[in-house]
N, C-alpha and C positions, 0 to 999 in steps of 0.2 A: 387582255391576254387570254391564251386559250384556255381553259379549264384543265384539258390533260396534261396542258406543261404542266398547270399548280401540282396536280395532284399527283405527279409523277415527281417533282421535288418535296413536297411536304408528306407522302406518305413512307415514302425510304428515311427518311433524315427521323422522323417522329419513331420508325422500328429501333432507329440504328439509335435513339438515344437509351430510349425504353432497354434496348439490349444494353449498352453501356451499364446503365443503374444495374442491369441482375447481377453483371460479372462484377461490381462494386459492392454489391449486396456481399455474395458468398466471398468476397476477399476480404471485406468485413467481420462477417461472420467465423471467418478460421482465422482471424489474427484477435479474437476475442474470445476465442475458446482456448486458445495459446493462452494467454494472458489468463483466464481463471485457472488455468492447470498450473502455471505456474504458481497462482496463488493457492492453491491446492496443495500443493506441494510446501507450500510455507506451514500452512494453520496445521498443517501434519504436524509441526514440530512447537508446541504449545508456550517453548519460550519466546519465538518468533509470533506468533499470535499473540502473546501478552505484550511485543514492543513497545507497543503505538499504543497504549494505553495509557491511561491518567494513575500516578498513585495512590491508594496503594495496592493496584492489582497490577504494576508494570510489570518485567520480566526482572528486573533488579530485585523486589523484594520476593519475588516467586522463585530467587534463585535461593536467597537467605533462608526461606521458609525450607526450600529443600537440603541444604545442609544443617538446619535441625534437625529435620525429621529423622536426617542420616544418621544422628549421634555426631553429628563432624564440627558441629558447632552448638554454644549455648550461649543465653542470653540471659542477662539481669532484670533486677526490677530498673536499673538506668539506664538499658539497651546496649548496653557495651556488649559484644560479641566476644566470647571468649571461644577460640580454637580447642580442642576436646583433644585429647592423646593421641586418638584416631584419625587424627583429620591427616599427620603425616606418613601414615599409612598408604604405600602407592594401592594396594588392593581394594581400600577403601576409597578409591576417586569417585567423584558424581558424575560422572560419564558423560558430561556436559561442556561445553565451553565457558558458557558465562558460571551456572556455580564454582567451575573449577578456578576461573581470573577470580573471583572474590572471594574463594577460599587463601589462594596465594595472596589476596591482597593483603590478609589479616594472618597468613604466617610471617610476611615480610616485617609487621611492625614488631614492635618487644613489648607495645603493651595492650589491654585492650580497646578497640575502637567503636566507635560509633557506624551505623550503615550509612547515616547522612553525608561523615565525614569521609569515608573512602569515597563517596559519589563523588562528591565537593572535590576533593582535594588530592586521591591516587590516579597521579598520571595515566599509572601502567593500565590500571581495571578500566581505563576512561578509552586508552587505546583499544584493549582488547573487546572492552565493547563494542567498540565502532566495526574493528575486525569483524566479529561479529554479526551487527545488522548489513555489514557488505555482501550477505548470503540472501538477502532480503531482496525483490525485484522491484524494480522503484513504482512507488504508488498508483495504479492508475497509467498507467504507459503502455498506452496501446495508443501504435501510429493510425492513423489515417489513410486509407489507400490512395494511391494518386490517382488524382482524377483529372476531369480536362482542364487544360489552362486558359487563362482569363483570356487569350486572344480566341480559344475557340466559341466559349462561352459567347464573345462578339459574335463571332460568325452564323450562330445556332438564332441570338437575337436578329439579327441584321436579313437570315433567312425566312425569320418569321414577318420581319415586315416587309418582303419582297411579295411572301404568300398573302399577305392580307391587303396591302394596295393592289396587287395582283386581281385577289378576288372582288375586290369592290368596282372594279372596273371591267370586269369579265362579263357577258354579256350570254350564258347559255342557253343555246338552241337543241332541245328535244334531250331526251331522259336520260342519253349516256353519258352528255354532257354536265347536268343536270348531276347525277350521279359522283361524278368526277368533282363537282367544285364540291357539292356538300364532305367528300373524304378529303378534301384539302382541309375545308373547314373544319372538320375532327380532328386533322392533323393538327392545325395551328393549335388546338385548346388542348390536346393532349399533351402538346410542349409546352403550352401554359404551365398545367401541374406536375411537368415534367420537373421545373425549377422548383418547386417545394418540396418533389420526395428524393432529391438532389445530395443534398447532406444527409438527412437520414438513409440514405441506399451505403452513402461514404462510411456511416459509423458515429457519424459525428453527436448523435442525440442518443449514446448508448449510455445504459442506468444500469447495467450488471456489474461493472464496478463498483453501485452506491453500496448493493448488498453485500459484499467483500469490505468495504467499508467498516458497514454494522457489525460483521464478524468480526472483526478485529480489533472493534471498539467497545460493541459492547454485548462480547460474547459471554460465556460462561467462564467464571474465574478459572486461573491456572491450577493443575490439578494438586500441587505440592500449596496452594494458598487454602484450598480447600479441606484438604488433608490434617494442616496444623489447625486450623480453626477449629475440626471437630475432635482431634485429637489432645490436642493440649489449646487451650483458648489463650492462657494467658502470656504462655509463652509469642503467640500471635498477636497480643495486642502491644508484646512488650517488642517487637520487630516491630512494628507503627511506630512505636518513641524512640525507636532507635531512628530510624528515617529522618524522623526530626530534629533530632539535636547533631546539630553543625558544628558546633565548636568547639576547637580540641580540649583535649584534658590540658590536668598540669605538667605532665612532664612531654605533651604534641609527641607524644606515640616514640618516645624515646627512652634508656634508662636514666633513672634519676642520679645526677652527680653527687656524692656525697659530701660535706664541706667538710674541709681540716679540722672544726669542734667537733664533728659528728664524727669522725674519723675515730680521732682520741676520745670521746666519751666511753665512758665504763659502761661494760654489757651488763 
């Protein structure tokens, strides 16, 4: 086969992939700067950064910590959360969504609770969480630009072995020709690693979301967790035992009935 047929098919076809990959690149590249802005936009709001966290730096106890700090809530040496006078104060709201669901959650009861046990076991705070993290962009989601489909993909192969039995069997006469087959032959190995920077042109090997990741895992604690530690320590470590204990009291966050002895018993 001639030489300039080859090279007149495998040197357009090798631009025209080459060109493909750039416009894959930059549709790449702004639908991932999308995506860190969004995420941007999250670790702006530090109880959203503390979500995905492991306890006890999640945004639940970063919420507790800061209705301390507020005066709007106290806590014992057995972690019960007792609501403060002020806590029903609308002037005094924490300006917040989730402190404000688990301040409501611990006016609804009549007695004091544990933090484990509204995690555990209030519906409402468990909804209004979810509410919540639904302001959050899901992990990691960023699409993939489309690229060519598997039938072209044949085509682009199918064209490369027409070029290479092509030039195995091409026979050039004198340097232009000569010229012609070896740009065929560039062309074919350029489509070679045309298919390895293929995906990565797509987006597909991107690691800027690892580091969005690490932020949000395992950044700087929440600034209300930080706050109570240095300010009152022990009130902070007694928010930790509050987390932990699960199990209701004696009267399960209810008033206690008085029985008919206790009734008639002398004051």
């Amino acid at each position: 086969m001639h030489a300039y047929i080859l090279a007149g098919v495998a040197v357009p076809v090798t631009a025209a992939l080459y060109g493909l990959n750039g416009v894959l690149r930059r549709r790449a590249a702004l639908r991932h700067r999308r995506a860190l802005d969004r995420w941007a936009a999250v670790l702006a709001d530090p109880y959203q950064a503390a979500a995905g966290r492991w306890w006890p730096g999640d945004a639940v106890q970063a919420a507790a910590a800061r209705l301390v700090l507020d005066g709007l809530v106290t806590v014992n040496h057995r972690g019960n959360l007792i609501p403060a006078p002020a806590a029903t104060d609308p002037a005094r709201s924490p300006g917040h969504p989730l402190p404000e669901a688990l301040l409501a959650a611990l006016l609804r009861r009549s007695a004091p609770a544990t933090l484990g046990g509204i995690v555990l076991r209030d519906t409402e705070f468990e909804a209004a969480r979810r509410q919540f993290l639904k302001a959050r962009p899901e992990l990691l989601s960023v699409d993939e630009p489309v690229g060519p489909t598997r039938l072209v993909l044949y085509l682009v192969m199918a064209e490369m072995l027409f070029c290479v039995f092509g030039l195995m069997s091409a026979r050039p006469d004198g340097d232009a020709e000569w010229t012609a087959a070896w740009a065929a032959w560039a062309g074919v190995i350029a489509q070679i690693f045309w298919f390895s920077g293929y995906d990565l042109a797509r987006g597909a090997g991107w690691k800027g979301d690892a580091d969005v990741v690490a932020a949000t895992h395992h950044g700087s604690p929440h600034p209300a967790l930080q706050a109570l530690d240095v300010r009152d320590p022990e009130a902070f470590r007694r928010l930790r035992v509050s987390r932990l204990r699960t199990r209701r009291g004696r009267n399960r966050g209810r008033p206690r009935r008085r029985t008919p002895a206790e009734s008639g018993a002398p004051q």
